[in-house]
Predicted model as a PDB file, atoms N, CA, C, CB and O in Angstrom, pLDDT in the B-factor column:
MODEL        1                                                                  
ATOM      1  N   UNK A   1     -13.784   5.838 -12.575  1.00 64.00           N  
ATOM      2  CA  UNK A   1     -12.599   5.127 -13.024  1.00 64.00           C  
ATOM      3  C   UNK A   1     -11.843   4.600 -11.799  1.00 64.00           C  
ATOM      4  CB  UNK A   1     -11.690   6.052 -13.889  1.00 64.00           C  
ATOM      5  O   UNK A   1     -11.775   5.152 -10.701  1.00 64.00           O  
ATOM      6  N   UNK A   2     -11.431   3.740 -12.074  1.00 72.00           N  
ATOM      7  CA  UNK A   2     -10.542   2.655 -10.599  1.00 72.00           C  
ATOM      8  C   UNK A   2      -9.401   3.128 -10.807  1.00 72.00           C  
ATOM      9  CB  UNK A   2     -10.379   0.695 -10.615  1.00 72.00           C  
ATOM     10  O   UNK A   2      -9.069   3.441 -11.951  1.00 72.00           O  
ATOM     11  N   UNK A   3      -8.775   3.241 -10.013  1.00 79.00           N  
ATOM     12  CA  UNK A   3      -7.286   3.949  -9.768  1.00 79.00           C  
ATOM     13  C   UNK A   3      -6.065   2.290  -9.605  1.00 79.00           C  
ATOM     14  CB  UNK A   3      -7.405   5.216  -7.771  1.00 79.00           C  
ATOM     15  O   UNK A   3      -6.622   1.489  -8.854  1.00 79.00           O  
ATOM     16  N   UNK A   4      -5.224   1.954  -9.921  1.00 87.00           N  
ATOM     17  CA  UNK A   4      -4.411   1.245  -9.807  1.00 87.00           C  
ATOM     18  C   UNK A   4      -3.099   1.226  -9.442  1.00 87.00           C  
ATOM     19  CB  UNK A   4      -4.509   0.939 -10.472  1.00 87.00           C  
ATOM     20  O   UNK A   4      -2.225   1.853 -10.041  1.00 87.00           O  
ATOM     21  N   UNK A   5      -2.851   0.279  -8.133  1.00 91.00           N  
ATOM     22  CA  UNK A   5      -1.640   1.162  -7.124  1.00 91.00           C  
ATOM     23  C   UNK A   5      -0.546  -0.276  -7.061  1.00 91.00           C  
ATOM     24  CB  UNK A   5      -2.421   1.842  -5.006  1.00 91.00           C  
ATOM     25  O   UNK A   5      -0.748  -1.460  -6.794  1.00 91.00           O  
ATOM     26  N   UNK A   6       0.240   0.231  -7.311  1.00 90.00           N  
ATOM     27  CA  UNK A   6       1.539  -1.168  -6.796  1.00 90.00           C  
ATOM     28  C   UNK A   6       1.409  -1.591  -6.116  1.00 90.00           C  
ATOM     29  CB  UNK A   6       2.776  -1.180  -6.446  1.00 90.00           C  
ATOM     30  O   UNK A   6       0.651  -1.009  -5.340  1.00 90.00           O  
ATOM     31  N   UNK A   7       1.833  -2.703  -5.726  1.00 84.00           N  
ATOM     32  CA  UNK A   7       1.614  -3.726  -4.473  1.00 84.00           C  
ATOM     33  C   UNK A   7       2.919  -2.671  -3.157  1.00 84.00           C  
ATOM     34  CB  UNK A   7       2.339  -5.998  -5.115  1.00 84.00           C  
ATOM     35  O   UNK A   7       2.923  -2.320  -1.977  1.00 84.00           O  
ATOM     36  N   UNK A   8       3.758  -2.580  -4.298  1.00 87.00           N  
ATOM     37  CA  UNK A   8       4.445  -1.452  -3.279  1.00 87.00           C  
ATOM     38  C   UNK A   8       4.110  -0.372  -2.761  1.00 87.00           C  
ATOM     39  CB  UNK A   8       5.316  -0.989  -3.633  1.00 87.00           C  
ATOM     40  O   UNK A   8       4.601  -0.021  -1.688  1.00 87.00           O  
ATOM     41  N   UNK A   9       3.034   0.514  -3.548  1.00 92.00           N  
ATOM     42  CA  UNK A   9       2.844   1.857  -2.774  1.00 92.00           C  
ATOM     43  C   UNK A   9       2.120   1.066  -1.901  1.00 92.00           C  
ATOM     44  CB  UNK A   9       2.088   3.277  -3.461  1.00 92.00           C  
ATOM     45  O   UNK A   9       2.489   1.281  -0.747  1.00 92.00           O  
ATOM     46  N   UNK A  10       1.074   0.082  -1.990  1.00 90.00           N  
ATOM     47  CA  UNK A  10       0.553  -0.137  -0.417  1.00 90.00           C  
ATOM     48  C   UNK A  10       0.659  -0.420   0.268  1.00 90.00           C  
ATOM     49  CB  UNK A  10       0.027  -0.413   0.006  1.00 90.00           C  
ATOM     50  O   UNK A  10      -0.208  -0.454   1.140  1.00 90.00           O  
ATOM     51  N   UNK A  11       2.309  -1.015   0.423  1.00 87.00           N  
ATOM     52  CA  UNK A  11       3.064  -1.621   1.306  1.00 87.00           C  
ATOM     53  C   UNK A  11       3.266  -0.314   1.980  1.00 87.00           C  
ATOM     54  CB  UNK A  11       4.294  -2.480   0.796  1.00 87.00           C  
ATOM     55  O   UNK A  11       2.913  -0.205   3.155  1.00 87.00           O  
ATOM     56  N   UNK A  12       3.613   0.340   1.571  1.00 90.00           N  
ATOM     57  CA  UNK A  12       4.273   1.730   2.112  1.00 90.00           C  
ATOM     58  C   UNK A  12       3.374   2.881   2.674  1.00 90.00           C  
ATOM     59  CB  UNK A  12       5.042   2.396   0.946  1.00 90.00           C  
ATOM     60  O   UNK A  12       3.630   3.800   3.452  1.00 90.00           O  
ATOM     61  N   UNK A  13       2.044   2.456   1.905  1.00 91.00           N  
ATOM     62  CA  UNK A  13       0.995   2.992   2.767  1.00 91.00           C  
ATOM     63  C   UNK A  13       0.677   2.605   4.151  1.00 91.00           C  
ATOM     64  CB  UNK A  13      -0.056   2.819   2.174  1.00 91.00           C  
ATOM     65  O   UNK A  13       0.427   3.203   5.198  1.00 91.00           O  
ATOM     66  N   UNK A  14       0.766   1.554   3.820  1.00 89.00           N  
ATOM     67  CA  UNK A  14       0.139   0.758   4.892  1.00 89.00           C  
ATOM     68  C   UNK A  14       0.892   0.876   6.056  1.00 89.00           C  
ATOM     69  CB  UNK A  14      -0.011  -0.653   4.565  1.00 89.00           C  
ATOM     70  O   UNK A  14       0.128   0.983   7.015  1.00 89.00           O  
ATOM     71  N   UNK A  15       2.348   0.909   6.461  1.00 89.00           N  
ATOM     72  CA  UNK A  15       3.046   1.368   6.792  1.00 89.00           C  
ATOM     73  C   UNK A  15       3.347   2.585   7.637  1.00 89.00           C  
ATOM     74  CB  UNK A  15       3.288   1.256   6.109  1.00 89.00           C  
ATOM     75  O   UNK A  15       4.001   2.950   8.613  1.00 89.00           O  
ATOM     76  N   UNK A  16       2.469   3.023   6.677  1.00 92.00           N  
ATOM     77  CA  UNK A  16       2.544   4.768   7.388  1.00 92.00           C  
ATOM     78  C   UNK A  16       1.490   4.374   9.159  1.00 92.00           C  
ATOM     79  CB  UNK A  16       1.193   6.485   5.780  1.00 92.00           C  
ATOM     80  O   UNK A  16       2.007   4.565  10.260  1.00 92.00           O  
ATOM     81  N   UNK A  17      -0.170   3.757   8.952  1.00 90.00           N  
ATOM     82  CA  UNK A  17      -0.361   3.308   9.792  1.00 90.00           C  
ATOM     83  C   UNK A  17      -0.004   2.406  11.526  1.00 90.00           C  
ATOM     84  CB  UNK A  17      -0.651   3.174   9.138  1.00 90.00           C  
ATOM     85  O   UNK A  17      -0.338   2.561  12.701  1.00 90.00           O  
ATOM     86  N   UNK A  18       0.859   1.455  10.715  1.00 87.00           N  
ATOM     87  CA  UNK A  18       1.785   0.757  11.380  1.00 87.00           C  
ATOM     88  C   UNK A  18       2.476   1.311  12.272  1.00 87.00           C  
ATOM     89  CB  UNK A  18       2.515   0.274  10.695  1.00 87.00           C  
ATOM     90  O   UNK A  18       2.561   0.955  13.448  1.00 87.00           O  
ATOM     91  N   UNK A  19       3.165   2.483  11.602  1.00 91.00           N  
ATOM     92  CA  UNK A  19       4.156   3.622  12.305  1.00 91.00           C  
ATOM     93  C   UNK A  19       3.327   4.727  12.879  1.00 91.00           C  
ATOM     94  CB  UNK A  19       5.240   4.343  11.206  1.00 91.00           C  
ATOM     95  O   UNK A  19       3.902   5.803  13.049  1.00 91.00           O  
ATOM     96  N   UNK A  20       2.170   4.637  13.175  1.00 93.00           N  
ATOM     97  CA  UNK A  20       1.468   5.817  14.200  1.00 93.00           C  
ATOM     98  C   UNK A  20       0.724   6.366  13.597  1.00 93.00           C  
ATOM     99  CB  UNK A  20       2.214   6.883  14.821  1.00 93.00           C  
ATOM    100  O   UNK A  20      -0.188   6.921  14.210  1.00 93.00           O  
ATOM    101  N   UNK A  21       0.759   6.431  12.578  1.00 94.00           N  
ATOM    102  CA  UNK A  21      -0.621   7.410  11.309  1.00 94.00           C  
ATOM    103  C   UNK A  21      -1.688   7.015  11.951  1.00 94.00           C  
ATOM    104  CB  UNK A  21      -0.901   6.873   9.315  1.00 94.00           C  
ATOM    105  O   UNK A  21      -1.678   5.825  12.267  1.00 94.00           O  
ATOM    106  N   UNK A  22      -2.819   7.768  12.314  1.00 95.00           N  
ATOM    107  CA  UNK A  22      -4.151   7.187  12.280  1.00 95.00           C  
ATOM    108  C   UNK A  22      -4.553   7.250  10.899  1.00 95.00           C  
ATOM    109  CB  UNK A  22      -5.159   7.887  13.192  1.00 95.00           C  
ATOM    110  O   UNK A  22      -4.134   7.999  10.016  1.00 95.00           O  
ATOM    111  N   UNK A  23      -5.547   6.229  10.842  1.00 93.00           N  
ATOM    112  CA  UNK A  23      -6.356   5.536   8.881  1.00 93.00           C  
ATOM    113  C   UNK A  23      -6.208   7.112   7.959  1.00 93.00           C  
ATOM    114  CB  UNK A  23      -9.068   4.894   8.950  1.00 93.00           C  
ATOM    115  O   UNK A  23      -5.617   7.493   6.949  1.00 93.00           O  
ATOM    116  N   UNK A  24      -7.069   7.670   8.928  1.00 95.00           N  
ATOM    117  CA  UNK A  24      -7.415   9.104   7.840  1.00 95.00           C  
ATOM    118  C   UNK A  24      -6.097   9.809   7.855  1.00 95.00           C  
ATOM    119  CB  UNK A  24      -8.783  10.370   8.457  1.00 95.00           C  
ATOM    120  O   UNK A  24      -5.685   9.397   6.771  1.00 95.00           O  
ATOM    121  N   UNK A  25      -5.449  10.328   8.160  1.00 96.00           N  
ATOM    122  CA  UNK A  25      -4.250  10.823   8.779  1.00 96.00           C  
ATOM    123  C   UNK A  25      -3.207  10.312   6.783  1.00 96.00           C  
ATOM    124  CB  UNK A  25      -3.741   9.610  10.867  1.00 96.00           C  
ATOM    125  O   UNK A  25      -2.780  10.928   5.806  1.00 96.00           O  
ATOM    126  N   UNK A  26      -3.287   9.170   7.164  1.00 95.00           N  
ATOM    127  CA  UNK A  26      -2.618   8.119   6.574  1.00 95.00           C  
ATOM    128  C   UNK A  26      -3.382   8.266   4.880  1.00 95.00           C  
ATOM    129  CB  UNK A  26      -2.913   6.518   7.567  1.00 95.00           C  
ATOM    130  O   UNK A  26      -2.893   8.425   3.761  1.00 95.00           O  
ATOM    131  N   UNK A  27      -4.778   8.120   5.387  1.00 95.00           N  
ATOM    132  CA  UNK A  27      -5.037   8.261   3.587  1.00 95.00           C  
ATOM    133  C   UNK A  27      -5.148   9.802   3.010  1.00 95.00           C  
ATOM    134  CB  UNK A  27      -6.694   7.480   3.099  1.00 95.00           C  
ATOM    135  O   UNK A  27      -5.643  10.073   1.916  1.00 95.00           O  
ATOM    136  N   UNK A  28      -4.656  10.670   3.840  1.00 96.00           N  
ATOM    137  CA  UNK A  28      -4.904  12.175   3.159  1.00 96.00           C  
ATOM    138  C   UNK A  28      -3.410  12.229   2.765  1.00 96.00           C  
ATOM    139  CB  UNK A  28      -5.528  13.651   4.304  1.00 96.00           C  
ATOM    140  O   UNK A  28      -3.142  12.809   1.713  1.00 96.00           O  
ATOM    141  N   UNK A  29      -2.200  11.577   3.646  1.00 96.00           N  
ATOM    142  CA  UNK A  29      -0.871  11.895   2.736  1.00 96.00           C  
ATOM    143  C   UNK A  29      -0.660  10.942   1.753  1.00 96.00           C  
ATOM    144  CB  UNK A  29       0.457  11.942   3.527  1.00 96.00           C  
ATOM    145  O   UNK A  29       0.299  11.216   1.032  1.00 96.00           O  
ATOM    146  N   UNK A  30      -1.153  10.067   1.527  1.00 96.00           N  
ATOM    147  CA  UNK A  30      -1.061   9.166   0.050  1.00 96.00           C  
ATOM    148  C   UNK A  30      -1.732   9.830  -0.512  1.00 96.00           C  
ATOM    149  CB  UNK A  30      -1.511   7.689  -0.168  1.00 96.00           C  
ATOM    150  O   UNK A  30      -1.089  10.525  -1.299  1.00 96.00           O  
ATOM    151  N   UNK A  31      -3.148  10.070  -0.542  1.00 95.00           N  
ATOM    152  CA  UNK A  31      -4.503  10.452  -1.775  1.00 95.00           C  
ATOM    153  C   UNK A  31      -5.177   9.472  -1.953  1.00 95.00           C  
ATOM    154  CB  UNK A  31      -4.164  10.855  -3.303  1.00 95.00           C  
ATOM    155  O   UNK A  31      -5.308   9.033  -3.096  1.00 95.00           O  
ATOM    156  N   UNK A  32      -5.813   8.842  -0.823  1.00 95.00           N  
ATOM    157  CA  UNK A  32      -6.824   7.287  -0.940  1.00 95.00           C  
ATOM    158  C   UNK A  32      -7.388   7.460  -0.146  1.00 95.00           C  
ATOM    159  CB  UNK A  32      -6.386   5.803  -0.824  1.00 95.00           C  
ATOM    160  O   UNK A  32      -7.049   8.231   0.752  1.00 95.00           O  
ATOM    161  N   UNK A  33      -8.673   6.686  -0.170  1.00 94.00           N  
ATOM    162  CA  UNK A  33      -9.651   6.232   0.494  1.00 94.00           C  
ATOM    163  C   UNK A  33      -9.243   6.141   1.654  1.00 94.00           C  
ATOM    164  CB  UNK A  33     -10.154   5.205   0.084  1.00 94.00           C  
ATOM    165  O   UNK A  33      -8.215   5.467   1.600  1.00 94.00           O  
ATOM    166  N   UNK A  34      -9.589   6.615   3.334  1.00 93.00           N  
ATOM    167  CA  UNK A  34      -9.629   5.715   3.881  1.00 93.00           C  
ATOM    168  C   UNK A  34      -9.970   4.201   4.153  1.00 93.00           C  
ATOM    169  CB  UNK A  34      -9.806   6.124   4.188  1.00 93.00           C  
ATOM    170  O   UNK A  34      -9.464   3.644   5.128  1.00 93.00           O  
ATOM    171  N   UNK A  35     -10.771   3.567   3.357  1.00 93.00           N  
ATOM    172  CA  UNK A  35     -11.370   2.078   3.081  1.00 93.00           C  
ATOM    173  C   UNK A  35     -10.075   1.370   1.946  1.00 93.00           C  
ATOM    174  CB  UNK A  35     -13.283   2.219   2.166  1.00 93.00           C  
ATOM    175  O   UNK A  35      -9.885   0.170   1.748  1.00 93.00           O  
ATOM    176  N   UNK A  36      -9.678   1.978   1.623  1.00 92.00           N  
ATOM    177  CA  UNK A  36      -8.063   1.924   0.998  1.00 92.00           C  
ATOM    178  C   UNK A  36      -7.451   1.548   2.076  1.00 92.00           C  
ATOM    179  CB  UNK A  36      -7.305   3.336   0.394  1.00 92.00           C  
ATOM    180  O   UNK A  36      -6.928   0.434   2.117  1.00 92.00           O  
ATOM    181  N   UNK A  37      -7.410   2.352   3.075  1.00 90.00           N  
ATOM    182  CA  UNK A  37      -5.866   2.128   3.507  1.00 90.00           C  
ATOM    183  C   UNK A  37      -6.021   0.972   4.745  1.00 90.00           C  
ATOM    184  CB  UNK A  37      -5.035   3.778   4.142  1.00 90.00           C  
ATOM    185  O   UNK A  37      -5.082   0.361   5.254  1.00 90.00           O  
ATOM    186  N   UNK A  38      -7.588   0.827   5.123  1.00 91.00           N  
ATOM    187  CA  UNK A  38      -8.047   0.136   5.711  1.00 91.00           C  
ATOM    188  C   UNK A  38      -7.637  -1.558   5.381  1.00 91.00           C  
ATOM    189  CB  UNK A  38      -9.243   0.607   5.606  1.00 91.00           C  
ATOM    190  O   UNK A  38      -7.289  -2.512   6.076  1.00 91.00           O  
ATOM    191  N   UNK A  39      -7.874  -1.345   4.038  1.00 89.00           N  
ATOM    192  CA  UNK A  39      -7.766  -2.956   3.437  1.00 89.00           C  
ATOM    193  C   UNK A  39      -6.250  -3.262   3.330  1.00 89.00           C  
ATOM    194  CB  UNK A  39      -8.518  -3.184   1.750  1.00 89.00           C  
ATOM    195  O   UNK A  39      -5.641  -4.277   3.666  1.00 89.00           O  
ATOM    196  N   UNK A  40      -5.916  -2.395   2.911  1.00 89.00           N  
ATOM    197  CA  UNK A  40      -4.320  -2.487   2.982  1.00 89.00           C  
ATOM    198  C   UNK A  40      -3.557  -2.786   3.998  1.00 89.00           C  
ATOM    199  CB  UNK A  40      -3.785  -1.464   2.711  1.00 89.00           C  
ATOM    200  O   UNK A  40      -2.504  -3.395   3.809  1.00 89.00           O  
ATOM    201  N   UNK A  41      -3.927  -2.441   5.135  1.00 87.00           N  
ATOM    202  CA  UNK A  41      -3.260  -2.690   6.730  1.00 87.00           C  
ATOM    203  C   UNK A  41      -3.936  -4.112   6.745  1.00 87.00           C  
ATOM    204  CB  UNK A  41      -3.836  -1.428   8.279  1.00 87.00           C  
ATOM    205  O   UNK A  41      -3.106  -4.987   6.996  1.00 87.00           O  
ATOM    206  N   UNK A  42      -4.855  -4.453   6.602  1.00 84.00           N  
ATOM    207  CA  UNK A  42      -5.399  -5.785   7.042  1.00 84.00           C  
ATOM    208  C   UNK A  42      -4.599  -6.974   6.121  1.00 84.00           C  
ATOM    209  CB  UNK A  42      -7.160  -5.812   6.791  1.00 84.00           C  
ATOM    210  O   UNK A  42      -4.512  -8.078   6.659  1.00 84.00           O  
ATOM    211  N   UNK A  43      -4.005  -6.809   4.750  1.00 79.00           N  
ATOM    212  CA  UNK A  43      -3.725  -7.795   4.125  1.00 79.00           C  
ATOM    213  C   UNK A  43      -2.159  -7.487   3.702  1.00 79.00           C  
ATOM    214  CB  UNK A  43      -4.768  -8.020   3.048  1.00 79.00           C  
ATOM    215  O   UNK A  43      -1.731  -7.694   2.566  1.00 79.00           O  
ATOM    216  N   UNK A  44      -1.248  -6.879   4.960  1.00 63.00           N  
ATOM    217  CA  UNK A  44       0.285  -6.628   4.452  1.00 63.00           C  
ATOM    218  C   UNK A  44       1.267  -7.476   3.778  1.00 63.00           C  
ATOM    219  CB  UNK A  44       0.974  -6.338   5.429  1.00 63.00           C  
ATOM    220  O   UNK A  44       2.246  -7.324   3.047  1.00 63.00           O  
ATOM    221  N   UNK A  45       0.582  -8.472   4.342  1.00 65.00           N  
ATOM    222  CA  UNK A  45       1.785 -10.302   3.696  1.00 65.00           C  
ATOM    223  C   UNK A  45       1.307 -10.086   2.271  1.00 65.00           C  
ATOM    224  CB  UNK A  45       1.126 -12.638   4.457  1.00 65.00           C  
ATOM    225  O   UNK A  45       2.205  -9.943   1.441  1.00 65.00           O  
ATOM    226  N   UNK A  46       0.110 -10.038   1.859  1.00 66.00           N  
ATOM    227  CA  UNK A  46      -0.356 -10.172   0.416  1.00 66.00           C  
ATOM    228  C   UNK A  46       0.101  -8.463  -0.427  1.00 66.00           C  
ATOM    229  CB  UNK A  46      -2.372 -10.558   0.481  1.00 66.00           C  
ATOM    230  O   UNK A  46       0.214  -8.479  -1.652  1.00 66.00           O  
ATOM    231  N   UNK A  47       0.219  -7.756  -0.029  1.00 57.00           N  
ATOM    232  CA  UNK A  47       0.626  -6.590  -0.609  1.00 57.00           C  
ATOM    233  C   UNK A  47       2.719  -6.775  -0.243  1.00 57.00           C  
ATOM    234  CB  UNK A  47      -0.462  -5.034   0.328  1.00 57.00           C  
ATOM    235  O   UNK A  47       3.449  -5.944  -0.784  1.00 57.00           O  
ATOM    236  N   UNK A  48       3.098  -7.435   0.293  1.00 56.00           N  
ATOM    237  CA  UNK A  48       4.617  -7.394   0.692  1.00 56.00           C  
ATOM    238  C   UNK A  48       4.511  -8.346  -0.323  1.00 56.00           C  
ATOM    239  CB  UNK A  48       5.339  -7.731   2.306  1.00 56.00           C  
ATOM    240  O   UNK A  48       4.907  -7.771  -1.338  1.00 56.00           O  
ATOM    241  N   UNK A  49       4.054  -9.978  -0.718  1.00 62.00           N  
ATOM    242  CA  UNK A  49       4.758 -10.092  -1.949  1.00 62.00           C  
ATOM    243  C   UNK A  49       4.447  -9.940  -2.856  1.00 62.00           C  
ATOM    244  CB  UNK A  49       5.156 -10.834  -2.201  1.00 62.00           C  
ATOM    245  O   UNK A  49       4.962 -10.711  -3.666  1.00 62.00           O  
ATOM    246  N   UNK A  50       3.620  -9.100  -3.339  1.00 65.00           N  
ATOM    247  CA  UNK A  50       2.965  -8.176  -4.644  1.00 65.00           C  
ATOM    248  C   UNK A  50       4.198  -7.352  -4.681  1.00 65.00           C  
ATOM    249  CB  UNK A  50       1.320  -7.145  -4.386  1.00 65.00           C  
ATOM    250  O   UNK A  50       4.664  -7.291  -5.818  1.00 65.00           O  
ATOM    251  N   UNK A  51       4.933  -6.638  -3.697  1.00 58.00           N  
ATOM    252  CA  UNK A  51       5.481  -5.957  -4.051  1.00 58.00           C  
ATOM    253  C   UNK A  51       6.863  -6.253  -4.428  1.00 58.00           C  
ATOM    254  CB  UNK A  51       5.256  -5.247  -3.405  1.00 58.00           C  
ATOM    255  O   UNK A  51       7.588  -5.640  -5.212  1.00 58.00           O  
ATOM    256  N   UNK A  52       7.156  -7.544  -3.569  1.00 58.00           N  
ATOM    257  CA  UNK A  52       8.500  -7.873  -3.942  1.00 58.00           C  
ATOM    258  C   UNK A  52       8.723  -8.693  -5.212  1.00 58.00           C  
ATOM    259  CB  UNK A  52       9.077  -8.564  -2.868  1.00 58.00           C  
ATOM    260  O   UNK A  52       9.831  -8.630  -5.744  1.00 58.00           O  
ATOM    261  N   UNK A  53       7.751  -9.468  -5.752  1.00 63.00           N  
ATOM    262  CA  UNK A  53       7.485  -9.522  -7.214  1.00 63.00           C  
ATOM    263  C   UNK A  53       7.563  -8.401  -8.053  1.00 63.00           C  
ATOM    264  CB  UNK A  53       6.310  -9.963  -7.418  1.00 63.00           C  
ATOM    265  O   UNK A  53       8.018  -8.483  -9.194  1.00 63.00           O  
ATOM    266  N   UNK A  54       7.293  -7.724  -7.733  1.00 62.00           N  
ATOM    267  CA  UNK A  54       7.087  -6.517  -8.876  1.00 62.00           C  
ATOM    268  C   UNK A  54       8.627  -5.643  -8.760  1.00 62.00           C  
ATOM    269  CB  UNK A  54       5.472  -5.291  -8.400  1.00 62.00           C  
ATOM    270  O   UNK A  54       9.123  -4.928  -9.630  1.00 62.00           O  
ATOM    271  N   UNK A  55       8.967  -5.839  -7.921  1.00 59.00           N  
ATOM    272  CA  UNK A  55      10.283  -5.659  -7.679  1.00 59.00           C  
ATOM    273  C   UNK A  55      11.304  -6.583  -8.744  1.00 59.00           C  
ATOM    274  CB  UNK A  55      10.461  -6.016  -6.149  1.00 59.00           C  
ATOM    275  O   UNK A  55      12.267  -6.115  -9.352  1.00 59.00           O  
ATOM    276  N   UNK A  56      10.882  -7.856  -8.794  1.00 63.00           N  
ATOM    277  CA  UNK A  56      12.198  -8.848  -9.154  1.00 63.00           C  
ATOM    278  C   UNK A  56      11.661  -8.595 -10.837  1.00 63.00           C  
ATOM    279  CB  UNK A  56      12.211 -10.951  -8.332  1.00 63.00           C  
ATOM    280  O   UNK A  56      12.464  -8.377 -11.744  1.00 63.00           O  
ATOM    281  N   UNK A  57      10.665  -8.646 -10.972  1.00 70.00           N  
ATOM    282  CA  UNK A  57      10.397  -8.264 -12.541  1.00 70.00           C  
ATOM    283  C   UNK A  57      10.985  -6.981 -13.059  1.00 70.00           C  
ATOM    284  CB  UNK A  57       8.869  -8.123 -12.821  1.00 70.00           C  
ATOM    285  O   UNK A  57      11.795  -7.134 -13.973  1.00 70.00           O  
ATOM    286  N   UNK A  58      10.718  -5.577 -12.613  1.00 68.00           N  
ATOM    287  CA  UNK A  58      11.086  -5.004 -13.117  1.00 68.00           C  
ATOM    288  C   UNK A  58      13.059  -4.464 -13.201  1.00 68.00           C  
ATOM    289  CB  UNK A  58      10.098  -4.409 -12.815  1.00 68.00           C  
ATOM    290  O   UNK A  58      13.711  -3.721 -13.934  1.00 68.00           O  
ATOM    291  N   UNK A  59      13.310  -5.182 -12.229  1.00 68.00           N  
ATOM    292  CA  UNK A  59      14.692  -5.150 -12.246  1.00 68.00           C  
ATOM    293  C   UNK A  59      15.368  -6.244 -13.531  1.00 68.00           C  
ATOM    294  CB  UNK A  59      15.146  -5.569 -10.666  1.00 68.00           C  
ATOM    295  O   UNK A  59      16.536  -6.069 -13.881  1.00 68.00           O  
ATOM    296  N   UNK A  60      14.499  -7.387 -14.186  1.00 72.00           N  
ATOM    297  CA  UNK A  60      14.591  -8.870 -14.815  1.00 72.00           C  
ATOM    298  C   UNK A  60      14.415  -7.418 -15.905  1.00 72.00           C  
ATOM    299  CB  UNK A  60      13.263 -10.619 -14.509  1.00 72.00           C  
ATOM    300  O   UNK A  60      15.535  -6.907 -15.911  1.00 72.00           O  
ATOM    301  N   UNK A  61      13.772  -6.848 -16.517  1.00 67.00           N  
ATOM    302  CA  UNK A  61      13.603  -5.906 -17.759  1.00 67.00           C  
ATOM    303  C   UNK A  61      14.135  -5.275 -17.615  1.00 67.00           C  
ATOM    304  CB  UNK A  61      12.684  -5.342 -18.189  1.00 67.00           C  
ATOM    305  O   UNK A  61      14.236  -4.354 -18.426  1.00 67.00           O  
TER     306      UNK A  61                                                      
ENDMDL                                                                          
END                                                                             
């Protein structure tokens, strides 16, 4: 089964990297893949406005 993550948690994952996490480090305190968190650091612009969409919607409901 595929697991399905907000554009925000992977902003925030991804993040963790950014800020000094090494990959694995990083995917054992979320609960992901390292190849998760991998893809996630590589595509932050596309997960930042996934997330800030999902932001303006659920505040619009």
């Amino acid at each position: 089964m595929t697991k399905h993550f907000t554009a925000e948690f992977k902003l925030e994952a991804a993040k963790l990297v950014i800020d000094g996490y090494t990959y694995v480090k990083a995917a054992e305190v979320v609960n992901v893949s390292h190849s998760a968190i991998t893809h996630w650091v590589r595509e932050p612009g596309e997960n930042a406005r996934r997330a800030s969409s999902e932001a303006r919607t659920a505040r619009a409901a």
